[in-house]
C-alpha positions in Angstrom: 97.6 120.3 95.6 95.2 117.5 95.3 97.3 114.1 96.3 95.0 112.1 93.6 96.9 114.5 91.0 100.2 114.8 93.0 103.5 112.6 92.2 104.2 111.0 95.9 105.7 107.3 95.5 105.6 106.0 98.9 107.7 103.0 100.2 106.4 100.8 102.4 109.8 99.1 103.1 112.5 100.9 104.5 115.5 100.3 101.3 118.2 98.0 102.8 121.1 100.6 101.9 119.4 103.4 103.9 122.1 103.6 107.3 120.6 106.6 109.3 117.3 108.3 109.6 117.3 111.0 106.9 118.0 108.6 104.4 115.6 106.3 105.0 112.8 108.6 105.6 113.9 110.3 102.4 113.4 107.1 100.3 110.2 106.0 101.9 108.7 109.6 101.7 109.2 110.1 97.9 111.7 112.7 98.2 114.6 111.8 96.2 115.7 108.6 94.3 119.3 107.5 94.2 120.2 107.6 90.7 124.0 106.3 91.3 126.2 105.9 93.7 126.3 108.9 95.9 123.6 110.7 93.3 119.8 111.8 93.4 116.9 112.7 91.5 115.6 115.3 93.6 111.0 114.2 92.9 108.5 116.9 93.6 108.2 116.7 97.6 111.9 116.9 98.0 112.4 119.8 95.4 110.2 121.6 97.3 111.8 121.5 100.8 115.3 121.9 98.7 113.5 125.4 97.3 112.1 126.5 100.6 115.3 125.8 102.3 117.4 127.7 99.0 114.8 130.6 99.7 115.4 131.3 103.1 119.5 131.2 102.3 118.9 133.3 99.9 117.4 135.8 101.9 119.3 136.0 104.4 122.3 136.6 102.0 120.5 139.6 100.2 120.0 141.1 103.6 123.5 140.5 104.4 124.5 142.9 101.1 126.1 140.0 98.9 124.7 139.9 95.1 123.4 136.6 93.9 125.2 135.6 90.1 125.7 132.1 88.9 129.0 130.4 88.0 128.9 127.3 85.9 129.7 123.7 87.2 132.5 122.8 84.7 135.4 125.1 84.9 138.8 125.3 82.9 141.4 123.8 84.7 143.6 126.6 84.2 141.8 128.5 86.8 143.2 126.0 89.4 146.5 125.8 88.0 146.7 129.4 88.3 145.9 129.0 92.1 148.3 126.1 92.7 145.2 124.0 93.7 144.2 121.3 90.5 147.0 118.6 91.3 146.6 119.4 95.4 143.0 119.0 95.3 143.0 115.4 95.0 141.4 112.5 93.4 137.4 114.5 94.6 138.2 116.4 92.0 136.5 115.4 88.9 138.5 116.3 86.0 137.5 115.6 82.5 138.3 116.9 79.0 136.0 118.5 76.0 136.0 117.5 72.8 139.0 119.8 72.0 141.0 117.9 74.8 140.9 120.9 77.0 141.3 120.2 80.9 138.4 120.9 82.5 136.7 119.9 85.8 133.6 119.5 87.4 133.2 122.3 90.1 133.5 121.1 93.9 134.0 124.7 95.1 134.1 127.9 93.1 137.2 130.1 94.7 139.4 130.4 91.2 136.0 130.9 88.9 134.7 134.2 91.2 138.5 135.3 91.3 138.6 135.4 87.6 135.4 137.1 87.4 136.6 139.8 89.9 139.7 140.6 88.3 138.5 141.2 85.2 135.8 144.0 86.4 137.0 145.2 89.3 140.3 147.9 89.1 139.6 150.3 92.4 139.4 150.1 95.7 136.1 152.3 95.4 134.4 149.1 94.0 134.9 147.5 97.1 133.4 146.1 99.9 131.8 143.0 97.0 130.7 140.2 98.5 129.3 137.9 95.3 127.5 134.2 95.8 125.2 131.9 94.0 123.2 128.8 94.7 124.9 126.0 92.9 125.1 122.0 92.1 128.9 120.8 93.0 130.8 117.7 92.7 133.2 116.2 94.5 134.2 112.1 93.8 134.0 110.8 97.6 135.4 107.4 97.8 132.6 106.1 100.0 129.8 108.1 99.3 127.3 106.9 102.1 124.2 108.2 104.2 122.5 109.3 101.3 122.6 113.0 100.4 124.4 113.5 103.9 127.8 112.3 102.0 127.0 112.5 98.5 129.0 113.4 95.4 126.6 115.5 93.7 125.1 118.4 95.9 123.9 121.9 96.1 125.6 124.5 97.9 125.7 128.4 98.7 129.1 129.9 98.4 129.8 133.1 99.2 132.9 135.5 98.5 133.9 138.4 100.1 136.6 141.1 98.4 137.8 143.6 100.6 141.1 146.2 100.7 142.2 144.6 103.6 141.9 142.2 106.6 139.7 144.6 108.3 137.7 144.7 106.1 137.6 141.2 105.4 137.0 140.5 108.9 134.0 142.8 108.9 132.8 140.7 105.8 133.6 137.6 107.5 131.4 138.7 111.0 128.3 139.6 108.3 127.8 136.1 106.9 128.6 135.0 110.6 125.9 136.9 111.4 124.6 135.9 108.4 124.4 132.1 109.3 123.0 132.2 112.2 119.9 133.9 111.4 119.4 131.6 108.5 119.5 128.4 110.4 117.2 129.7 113.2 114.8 130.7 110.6 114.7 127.0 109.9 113.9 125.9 113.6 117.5 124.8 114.0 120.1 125.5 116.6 123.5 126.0 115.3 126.5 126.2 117.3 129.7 128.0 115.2 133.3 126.2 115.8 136.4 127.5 115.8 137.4 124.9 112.5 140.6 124.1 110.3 140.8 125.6 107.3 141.2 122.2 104.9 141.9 122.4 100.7 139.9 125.7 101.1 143.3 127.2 103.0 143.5 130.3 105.3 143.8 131.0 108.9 140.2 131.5 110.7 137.4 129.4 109.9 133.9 128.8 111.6 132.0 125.4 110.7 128.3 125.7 111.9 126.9 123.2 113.5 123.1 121.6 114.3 122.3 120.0 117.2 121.2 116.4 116.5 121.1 113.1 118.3 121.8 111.0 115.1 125.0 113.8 114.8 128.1 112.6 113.3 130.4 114.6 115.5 130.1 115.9 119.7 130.0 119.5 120.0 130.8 121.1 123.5 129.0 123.9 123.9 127.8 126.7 126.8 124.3 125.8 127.9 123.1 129.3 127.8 123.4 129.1 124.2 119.9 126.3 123.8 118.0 129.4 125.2 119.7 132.7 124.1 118.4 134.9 121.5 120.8 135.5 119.6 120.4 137.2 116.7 117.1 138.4 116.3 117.8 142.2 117.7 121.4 141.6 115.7 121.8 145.3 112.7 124.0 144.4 109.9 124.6 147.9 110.2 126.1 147.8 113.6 129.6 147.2 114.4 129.3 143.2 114.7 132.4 142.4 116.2 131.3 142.8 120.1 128.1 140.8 119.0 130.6 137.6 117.7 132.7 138.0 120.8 129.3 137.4 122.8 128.3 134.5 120.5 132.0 132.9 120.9 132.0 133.2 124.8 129.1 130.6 124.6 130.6 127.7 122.9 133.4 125.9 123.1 134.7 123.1 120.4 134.6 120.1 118.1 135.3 117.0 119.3 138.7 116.4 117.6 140.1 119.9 119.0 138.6 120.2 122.5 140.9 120.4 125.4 139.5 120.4 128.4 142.5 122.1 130.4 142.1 125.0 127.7 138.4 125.1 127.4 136.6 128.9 128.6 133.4 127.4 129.3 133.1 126.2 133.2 132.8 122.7 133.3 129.6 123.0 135.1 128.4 125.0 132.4 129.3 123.0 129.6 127.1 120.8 127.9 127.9 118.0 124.9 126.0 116.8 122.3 126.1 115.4 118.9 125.8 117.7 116.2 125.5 118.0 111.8 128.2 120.5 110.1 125.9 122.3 107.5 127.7 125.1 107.3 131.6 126.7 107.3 133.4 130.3 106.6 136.8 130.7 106.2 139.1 133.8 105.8 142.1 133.3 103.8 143.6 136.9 103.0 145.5 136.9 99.8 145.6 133.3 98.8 144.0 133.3 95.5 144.0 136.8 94.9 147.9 137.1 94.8 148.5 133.7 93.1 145.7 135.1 90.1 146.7 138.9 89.7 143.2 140.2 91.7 144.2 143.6 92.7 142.9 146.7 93.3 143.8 150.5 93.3 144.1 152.3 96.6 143.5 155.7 97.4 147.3 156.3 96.8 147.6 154.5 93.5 149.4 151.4 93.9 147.9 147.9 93.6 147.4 145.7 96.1 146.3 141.8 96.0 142.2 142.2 97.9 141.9 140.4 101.0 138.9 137.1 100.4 137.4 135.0 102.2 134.3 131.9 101.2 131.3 131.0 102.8 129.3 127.9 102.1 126.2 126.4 103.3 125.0 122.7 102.4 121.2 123.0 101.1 121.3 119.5 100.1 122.1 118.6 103.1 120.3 120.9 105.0 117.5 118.9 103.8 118.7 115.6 105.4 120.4 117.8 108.5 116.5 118.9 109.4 115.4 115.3 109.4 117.9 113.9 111.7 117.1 116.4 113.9 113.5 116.6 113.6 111.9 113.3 113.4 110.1 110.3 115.4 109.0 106.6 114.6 106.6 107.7 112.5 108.2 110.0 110.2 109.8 113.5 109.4 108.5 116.6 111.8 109.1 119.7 109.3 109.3 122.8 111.0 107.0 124.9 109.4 109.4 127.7 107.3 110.6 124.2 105.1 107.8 122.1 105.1 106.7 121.2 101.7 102.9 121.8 102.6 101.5 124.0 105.7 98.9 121.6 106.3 97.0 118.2 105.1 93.4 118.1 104.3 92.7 114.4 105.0 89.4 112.8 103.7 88.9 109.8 105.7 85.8 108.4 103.5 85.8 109.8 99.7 82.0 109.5 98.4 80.6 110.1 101.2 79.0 113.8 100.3 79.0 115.4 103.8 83.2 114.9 104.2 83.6 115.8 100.5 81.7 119.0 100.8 83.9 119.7 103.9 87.3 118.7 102.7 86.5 120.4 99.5 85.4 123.7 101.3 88.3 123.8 103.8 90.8 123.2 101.4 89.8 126.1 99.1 89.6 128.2 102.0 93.4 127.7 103.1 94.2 128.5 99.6 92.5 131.7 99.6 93.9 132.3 102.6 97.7 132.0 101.6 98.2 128.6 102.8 100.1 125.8 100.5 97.6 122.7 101.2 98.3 119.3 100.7 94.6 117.5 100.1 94.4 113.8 100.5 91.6 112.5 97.9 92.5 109.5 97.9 90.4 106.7 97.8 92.3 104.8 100.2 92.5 103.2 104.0 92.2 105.7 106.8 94.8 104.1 108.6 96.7 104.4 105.3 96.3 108.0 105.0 96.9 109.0 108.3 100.5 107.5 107.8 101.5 109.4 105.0 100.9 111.8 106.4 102.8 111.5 109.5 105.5 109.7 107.2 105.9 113.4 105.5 106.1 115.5 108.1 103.2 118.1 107.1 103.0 120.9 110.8 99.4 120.5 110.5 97.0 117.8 109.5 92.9 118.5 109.4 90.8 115.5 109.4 88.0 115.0 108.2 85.6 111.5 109.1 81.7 110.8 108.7 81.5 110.5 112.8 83.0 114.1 113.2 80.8 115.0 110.9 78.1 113.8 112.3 79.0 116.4 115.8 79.8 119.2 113.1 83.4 118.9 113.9 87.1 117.9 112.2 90.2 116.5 113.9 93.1 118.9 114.0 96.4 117.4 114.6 100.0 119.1 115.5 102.1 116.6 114.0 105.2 117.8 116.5 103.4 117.2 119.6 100.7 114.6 118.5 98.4 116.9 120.4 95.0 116.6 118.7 91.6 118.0 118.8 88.0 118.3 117.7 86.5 121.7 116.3 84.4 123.3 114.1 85.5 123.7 110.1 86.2 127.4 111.1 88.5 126.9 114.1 90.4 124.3 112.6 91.0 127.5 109.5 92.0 129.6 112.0 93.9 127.7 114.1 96.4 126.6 111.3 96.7 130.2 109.7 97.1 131.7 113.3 100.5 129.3 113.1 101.5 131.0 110.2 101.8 134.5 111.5 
C-alpha cells in the first residue's frame, strides 16, 4: 500500500481525554475515532490489526474443534427471561423495543441465543461433544466508559460454547480452549498468565480469566517465575489427555490481586514474582445453568433426557488491540509484534523526485510484494524527520530507508523498530533480512 493513496490521519497532539497509553497512541496513530461515549469507528489501520488479531483467534479455535456460526446482536428478551437473567443482568444491559413493542436487547453476551439454537437441533447424546462460537460486536451500557476501547460499551468479542453429556466432559471441553488460549495469545507475542477467577453474571463454579503481562496493567498478578520462560504449549496435542498438562500450567501461577493470600499461596515466596497485568480473556464452566432453566437436553445411551453440561469462553479482540499496545510500546510509539502488525515493513523514501531513491523505493517495494510481504510505502512528499515518526508512531517490525547519501554508498537503512537497532546494507540484504523475520 502506497501511503500517498492510503487513509492515515495522524495527530500531532495527544487528545486531552486519552488517560493511558493505548488510547492515546490509538488516536494519534489513525486507528480508531471515538464516535460517542465509550464508542469507535474502527479506520483502516486499526481494522487491520482488529482482522489480524480476529484471524489468529480464529484459528486457534478451529484447531481446537469448535465450529464458527454467527448469532445476531439484538436478541428477544424472552431468551433471558427464560434463563432468569434479563432483570439480574442489570442496568449494562441495553434493552430496547421494535416497532411491534417487542422486548428486545442489545447482546452483551450470547449464553441464552446458542442455548436456543442447541435445543432446537440437537436430540442425542451422539451429537455431542459441540463446541459452537462466533466473532461478534457486543454491548454492554458501562456507566463510566473510560480508557478508550480498554472499557468501552461497544466491542468485539469471541465466545465460545461448549455442550457436553456431562461434567467430564465438560471439563475436557473446558481444558481445550484452556489450551486453546494460551496458544493464541503466545501467537501474538504475549504472555498470559490464567487465574483462578469468579464466576460474575456469567454464573458457574470454575472460571480462568487470562491475563497479559503489562506495566500500564490495571490489576497485579502473582505469578511463578518459571512461567516468563516456560514453553508451554507449543509441544501441547489437542488430542492428548490435557488434564496433567493444566495441572502443570496451574502449579506455575498463583492469583489476582483481590483473592491472593499469601498464607495459602503454592508458589514459594522466593519464587514468586508480581506484576501488573490486562484481563483479555475468561472461561467459565457452569454445568446445567442455562440448559436446565431452557429445556436443552439430550438423549443418553439409555433413553432418558438429561439437561447437557456448558460452559462459555470469551476473548476481548477489541481489546486485544489496546492490551498489545500497553504492553508493547515506548515514547515513540506502538511496537507491533510482527503476527498483528498492520504492515510487515515500511518502505520510507526520504527525498521523492530524486530518481536514484525512487527507482530504489519503487523496486524494493515490489519486491516484498512479490515476495508475500504486506508493505507499507511512504511516498510522501514530506519531512524526513516527519516520516521517520510515523513510522515509529505506528509500530511497523521493520522499517527500510531509503536517502540520496545511502545511495550514494549503494546502501539503505534497515531499522528494527523493537530494538532501535539499525543498519546499512545493500537493497538485497535489506529484502532478505526482513523476509528471513517472516519465516
Amino acid at each position: 500500500m502506497r501511503l500517498s493513496q492510503y487513509f492515515l490521519p495522524l495527530l500531532k497532539e495527544t487528545p486531552k481525554e486519552a488517560q493511558i497509553a493505548s488510547h492515546r497512541l490509538m488516536l494519534r496513530a489513525g486507528m480508531i475515532q471515538q464516535s460517542s461515549a465509550g464508542i469507535y469507528s474502527w479506520l483502516p489501520l486499526g481494522k487491520k490489526v482488529l482482522d489480524k488479531i480476529a484471524d489468529i483467534v480464529r484459528e486457534e479455535q478451529n484447531r481446537a474443534g469448535a465450529l464458527e456460526i454467527m448469532m445476531p446482536t439484538i436478541q428477544p428478551a424472552e431468551l433471558w427471561q427464560e434463563s432468569g437473567r434479563y432483570d439480574d443482568y442489570g442496568a449494562e444491559m441495553l434493552r430496547i423495543r421494535d416497532r411491534h413493542e417487542r422486548d428486545m436487547l442489545y447482546g452483551p453476551t450470547n449464553e441464552e441465543q446458542v442455548t436456543d439454537i442447541f435445543r432446537a437441533h440437537v436430540r442425542s447424546y451422539k451429537a455431542l461433544p459441540l463446541n459452537l462460537y462466533h466473532i461478534q460486536w457486543k454491548f454492554r451500557d458501562e456507566v463510566r466508559p473510560r480508557f478508550g476501547i480498554m472499557r468501552g460499551r461497544e466491542f468485539l468479542m469471541k465466545d465460545a460454547y461448549s455442550f457436553d453429556t456431562d461434567a467430564q466432559g465438560a471439563r475436557a471441553a473446558y481444558n481445550r480452549m484452556f489450551v486453546s488460549y494460551l496458544k493464541t495469545f503466545a501467537r501474538m507475542g504475549l504472555t498470559a498468565i490464567p487465574m483462578e477467577a469468579d464466576t460474575g453474571p456469567i454464573g458457574g463454579d470454575m472460571s480462568h480469566e487470562f491475563i497479559i503481562l503489562a506495566e500500564t496493567g490495571e490489576s497485579g498478578v502473582y505469578f511463578h517465575k518459571d512461567w516468563l520462560n516456560a514453553d508451554l504449549v507449543t509441544q501441547v496435542n489437542y488430542d492428548e489427555d490435557l488434564q496433567p498438562v493444566i495441572d502443570r500450567f496451574t502449579s506455575l501461577y498463583a492469583r489476582a490481586d483481590e483473592m491472593h493470600d499469601p498464607d495459602q499461596c503454592p508458589v514459594p515466596a522466593d519464587e514468586l514474582m508480581s506484576l501488573r497485568g490486562i484481563e483479555v480473556g475468561h472461561i467459565f464452566y457452569f454445568g446445567e445453568k442455562y440448559s436446565a432453566a431452557m429445556g436443552a437436553s439430550v438423549a443418553g445411551p439409555d433413553g432418558s433426557n438429561k439437561p447437557v453440561h456448558m460452559g462459555s469462553y470469551g476473548i476481548g479482540v477489541s481489546r486485544l488491540v489496546g492490551g498489545i499496545i500497553e504492553a508493547s510500546h515506548d515514547e515513540k510509539g506502538i511496537i507491533w509484534p510482527r503476527a498483528v502488525a498492520p504492515f510487515d515493513v515500511a518502505v520510507v523514501n526520504l527525498k521523492v523526485g530524486d530518481d536514484t531513491c525512487m527507482t530504489c523505493a519503487d523496486d524494493l517495494y515490489a519486491r516484498l510484494q512479490a515476495a508475500g510481504a504486506d508493505p507499507i510505502y511512504d511516498d510522501r512528499d514530506d519531512r524526513p524527520g516527519a516520516k521517520l515518526a510515523a513510522m515509529d508512531l505506528i509500530g511497523i517490525p521493520w522499517q527500510i530507508i531509503i536517502g540520496p547519501r545511502g545511495m550514494d554508498n549503494g546502501v539503505v537503512e534497515v531499522k528494527n523498530r523493537r530494538t532501535g537497532e539499525a543498519v546499512e546494507v545493500s537493497p538485497d540484504s535489506a529484502l532478505t533480512m526482513v523476509m528471513q523475520d517472516a519465516e
